[in-house]
C-alpha positions in Angstrom: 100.3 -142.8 70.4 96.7 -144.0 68.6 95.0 -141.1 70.8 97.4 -138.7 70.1 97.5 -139.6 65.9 93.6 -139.3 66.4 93.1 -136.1 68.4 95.4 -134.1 65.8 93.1 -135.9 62.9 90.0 -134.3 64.3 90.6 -130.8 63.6 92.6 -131.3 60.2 89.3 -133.4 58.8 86.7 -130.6 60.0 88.7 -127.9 58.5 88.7 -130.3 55.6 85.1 -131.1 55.9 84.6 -126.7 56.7 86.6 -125.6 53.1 84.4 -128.5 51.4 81.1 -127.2 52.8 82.1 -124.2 52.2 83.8 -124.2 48.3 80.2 -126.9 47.9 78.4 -123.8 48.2 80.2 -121.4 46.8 79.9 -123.5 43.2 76.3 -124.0 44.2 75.9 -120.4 44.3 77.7 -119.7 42.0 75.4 -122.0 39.1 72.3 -120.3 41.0 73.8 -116.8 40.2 73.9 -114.1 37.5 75.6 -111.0 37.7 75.4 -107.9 34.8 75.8 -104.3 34.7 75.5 -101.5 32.1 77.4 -98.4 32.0 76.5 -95.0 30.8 78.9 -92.2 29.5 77.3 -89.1 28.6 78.3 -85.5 27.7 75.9 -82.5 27.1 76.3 -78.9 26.4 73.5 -76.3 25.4 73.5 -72.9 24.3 71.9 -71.6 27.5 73.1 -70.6 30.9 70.1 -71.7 32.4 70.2 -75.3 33.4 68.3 -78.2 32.1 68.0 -80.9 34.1 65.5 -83.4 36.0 65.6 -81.9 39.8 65.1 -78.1 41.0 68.8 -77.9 42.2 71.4 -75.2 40.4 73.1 -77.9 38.5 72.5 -80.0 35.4 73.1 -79.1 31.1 73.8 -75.8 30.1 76.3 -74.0 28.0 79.3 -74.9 30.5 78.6 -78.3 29.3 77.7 -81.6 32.1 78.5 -84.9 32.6 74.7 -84.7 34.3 73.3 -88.2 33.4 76.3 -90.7 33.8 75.5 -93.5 35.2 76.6 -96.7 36.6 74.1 -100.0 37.4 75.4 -103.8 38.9 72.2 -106.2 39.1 72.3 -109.5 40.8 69.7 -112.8 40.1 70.1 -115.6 42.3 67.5 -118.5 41.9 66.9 -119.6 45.7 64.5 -122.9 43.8 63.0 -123.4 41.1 60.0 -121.4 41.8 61.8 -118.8 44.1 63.9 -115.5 42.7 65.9 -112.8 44.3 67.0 -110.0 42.5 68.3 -107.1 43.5 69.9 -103.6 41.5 72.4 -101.3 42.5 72.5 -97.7 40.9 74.8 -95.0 40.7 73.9 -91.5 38.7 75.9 -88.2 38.5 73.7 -85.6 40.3 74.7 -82.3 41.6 78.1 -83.2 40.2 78.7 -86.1 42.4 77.6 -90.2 42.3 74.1 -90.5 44.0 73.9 -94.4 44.5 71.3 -96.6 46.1 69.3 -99.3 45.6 67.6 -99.2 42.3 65.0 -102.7 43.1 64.9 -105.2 45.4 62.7 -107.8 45.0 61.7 -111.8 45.3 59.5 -113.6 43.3 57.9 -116.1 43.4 56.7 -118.9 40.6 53.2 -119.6 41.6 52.6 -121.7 37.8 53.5 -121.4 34.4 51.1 -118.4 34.2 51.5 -116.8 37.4 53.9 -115.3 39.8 54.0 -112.6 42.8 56.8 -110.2 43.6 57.5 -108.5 46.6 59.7 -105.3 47.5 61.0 -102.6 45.8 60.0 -103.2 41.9 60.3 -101.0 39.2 57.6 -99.4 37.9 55.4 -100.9 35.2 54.5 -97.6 33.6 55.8 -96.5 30.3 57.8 -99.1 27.6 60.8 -99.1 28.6 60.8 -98.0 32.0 61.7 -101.2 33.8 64.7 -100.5 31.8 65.2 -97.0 31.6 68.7 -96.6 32.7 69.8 -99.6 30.3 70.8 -97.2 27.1 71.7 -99.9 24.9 68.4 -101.6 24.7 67.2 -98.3 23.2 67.9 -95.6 20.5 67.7 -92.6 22.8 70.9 -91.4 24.8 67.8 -90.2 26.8 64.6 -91.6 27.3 61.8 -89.0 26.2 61.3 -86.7 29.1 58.0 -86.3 28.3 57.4 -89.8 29.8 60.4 -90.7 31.7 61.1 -87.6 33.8 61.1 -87.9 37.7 61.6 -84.6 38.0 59.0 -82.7 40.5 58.6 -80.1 37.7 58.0 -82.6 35.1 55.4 -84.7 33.8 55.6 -87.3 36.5 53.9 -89.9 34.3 55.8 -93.1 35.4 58.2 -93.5 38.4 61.8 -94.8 39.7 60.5 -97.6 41.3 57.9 -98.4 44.1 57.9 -100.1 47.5 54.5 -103.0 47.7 54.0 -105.9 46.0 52.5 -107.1 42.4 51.0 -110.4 40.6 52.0 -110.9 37.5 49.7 -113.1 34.7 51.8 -114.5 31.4 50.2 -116.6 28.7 51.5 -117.6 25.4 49.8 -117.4 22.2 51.4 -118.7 18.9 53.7 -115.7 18.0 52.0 -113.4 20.5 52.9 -112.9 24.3 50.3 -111.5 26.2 49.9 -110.3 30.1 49.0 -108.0 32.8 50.7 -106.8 36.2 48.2 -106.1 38.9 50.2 -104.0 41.7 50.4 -101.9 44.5 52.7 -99.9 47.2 53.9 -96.8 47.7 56.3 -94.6 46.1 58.5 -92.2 48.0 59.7 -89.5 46.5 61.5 -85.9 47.7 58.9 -84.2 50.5 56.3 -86.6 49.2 55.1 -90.4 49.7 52.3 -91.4 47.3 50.4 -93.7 49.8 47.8 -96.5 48.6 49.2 -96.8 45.0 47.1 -99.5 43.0 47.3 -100.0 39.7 47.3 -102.1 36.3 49.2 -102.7 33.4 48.3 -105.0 30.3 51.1 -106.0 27.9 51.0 -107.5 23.9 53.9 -108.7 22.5 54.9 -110.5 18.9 58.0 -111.9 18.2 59.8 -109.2 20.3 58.9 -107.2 16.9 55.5 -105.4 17.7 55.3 -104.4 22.0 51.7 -102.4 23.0 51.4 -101.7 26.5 48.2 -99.5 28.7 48.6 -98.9 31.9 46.5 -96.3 34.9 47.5 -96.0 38.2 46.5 -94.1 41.1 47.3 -93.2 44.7 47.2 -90.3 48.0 50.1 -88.1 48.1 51.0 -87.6 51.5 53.4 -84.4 52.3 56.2 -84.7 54.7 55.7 -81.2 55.7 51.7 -80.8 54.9 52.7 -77.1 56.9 54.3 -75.5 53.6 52.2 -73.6 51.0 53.0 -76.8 48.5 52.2 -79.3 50.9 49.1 -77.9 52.4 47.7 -77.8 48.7 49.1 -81.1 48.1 48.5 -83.0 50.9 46.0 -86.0 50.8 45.0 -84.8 46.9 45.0 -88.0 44.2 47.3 -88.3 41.5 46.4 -90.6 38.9 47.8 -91.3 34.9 46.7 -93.6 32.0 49.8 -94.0 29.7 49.6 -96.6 26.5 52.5 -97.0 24.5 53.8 -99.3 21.1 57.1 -100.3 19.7 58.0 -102.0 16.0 61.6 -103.4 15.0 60.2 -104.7 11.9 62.6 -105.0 8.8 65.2 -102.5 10.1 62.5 -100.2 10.6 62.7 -98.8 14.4 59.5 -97.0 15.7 58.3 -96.0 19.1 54.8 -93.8 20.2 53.7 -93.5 23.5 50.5 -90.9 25.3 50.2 -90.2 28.7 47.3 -88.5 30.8 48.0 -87.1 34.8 45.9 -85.8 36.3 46.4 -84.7 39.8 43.3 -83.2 42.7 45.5 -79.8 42.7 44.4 -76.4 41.7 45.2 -73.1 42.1 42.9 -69.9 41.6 40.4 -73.1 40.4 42.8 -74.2 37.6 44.2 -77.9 37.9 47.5 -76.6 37.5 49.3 -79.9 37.4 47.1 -82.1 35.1 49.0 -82.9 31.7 49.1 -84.3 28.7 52.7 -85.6 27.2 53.3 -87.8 24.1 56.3 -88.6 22.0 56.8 -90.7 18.5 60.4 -92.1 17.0 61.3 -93.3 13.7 64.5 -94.8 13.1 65.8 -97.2 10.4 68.7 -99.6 10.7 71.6 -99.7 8.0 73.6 -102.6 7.4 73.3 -103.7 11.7 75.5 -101.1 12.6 74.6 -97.7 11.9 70.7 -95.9 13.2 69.7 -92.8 12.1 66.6 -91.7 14.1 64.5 -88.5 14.8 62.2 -87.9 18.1 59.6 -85.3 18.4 58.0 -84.9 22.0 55.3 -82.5 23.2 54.2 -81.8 27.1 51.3 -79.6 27.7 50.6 -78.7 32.0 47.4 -77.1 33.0 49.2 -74.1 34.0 50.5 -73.5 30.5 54.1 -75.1 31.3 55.5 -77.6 28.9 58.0 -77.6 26.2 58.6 -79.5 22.6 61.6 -81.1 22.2 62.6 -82.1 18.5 65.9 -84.3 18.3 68.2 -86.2 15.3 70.6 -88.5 16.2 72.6 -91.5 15.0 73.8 -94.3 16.7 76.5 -96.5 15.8 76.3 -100.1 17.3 79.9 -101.5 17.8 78.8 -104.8 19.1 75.3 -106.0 21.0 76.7 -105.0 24.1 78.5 -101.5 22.9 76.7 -98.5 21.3 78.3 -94.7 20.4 75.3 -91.9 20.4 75.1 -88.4 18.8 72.6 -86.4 19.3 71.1 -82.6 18.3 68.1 -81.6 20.2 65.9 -78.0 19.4 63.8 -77.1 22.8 60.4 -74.8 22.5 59.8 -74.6 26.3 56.6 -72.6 27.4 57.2 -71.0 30.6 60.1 -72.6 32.5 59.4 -76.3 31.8 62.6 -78.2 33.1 64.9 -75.1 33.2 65.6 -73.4 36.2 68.8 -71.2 36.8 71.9 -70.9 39.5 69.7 -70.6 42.7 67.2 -73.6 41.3 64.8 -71.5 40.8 62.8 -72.5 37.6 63.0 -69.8 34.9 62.4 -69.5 31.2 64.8 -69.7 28.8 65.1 -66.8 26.1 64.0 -68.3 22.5 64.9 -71.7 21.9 67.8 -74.4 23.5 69.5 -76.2 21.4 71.5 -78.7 22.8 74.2 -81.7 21.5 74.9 -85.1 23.3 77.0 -87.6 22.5 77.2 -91.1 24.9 78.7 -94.3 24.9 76.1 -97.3 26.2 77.5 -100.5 27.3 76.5 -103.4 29.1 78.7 -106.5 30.6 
């Protein structure tokens, strides 16, 4: 009778012992674990049947009005010690008038001192103010990041980057008010029909009180065709493309201001003209009333060696419901030169007759 009591024990204590283990980790995780998300609701219309957009595809902003620019993100932080990190972002944008999702970064990190850490994987990149945040619209007054600087579009500017795939060392040192550091990295990038191979570069930071941010940053690497057989890639192929971009923010006394420059320069040319070296710059001025309500204007300006470009001049108002809720309006006039980001129902890129104007209004949230 004892062996019998005992042998039906056994398996009721390990499946005790299994759910203790098990709900032991789960709180452990838990504690070790963050999880937030933002969400982006945006709706454009212009006054063009040509679309404006960020890829050469027949689909994006025009006079039909587009949801183009929706997005979706769910980040996750879990602290494996106290020196190791893992963190990792999922994305989701409307593209071609579907969800386009995939891993935004994907990284560990690890806690080397006080001052210094390394990361490893797929990191955002580190060009541009805002750009490891981009797609985060509440932490910014734009329903849009200027294009000038944060378009990833093959026609654009191509100043900064999603993301790219290597590793970095990061430097942090406090002084009195000020926060100063650099990010020393390298990878790879890939992009559509193209891998920028060898990318190494720098980026220095300054930062006081979270009310005056100034940032440089160069970069460069190889691009590397994935057909180095097609017109573009043979003239592509193996050339360099480098960019120096600085950049500074205030939020002083309700006053909301934003500049930032940025040089490419890429080994391409065509009939001896470096047709894809450019120069691209933006400035915003914005004032807060009573913590709610932001009136702001952005002008931008994007010059390309082949004489492509456009200015875009833009007023909007943002209403903040709460820290974690913001409604956006928007009224943008755009003076393209050539094509710029336009191109029309076979994605071809063509120029738009006169002047776009175009109206935005988006909801920001983050949770």
């Amino acid at each position: 009778m004892r062996h019998d009591r005992l042998d039906r024990a056994v398996p009721i204590m390990a499946l005790f012992l299994c759910a203790w283990a098990t709900q032991a980790l789960a709180d452990n995780w838990a504690d070790r674990t963050k999880i937030n998300g933002f969400l982006s609701a945006r709706y454009s219309v212009t006054d063009q049947s040509l679309f404006f957009q960020e890829s050469r595809t027949a689909s994006g902003i025009n006079s039909d009005g587009s949801f183009y620019g929706t997005k979706l993100g769910i980040n996750v932080r879990s602290r494996v010690s106290d020196r190791i990190l893992v963190a990792s972002q999922l994305h989701s944008k409307i593209q071609h008038e579907d969800y386009n999702t995939h891993v935004d970064w994907a990284f560990v990190r690890f806690n080397l001192s006080d001052q210094f850490a390394v990361r490893a994987g797929k990191i955002k990149y580190p060009v541009g103010l805002v750009n490891e945040y981009v797609d985060v619209g509440v932490s910014y007054p734009w329903i849009q990041a200027p294009l000038v600087i944060y378009s990833t579009s093959p026609s654009g500017p191509q100043a900064t980057r999603e993301a790219y795939t290597g590793a970095d060392v990061l430097w942090t040192k406090y002084i009195g008010d000020w926060t100063v550091g650099a990010d020393l990295y390298g990878g790879q990038v890939d992009l559509t029909g193209m891998t920028i191979k060898k990318m190494r570069g720098i980026t220095a930071r300054a930062n006081w009180n979270e009310q005056i941010v100034m940032q440089a940053s160069t970069y460069t690497g190889d691009m590397m065709a994935a057909d180095p057989t097609t017109p573009m890639g043979m003239m592509m192929n193996k050339k360099s493309h480098s960019a120096t971009e600085v950049g500074a923010k205030v939020d002083w006394n309700n006053v909301i201001a934003y500049a930032e420059w940025a040089k490419v320069k890429m080994d391409v040319k065509m009939m001896g003209v470096s047709t894809n070296n450019s120069t691209s710059w933006y400035t915003t001025l914005g004032y807060r009333f009573a913590h709610r309500i932001v009136p702001h204007i952005t002008y931008q300006d994007w010059k390309q060696g082949d004489g492509d470009g456009h200015k875009i001049s833009t007023i909007g108002i943002n209403y903040i419901v709460s820290p974690e809720a913001v409604l956006k309006l928007e009224y943008s006039n755009i003076k393209t030169d050539k094509a710029g980001l336009f191109v029309n129902d076979t994605g071809t890129p063509t120029a738009p007759s006169g002047d776009t104007k175009m109206t935005s209004i988006a909801v920001d949230v983050v949770f």
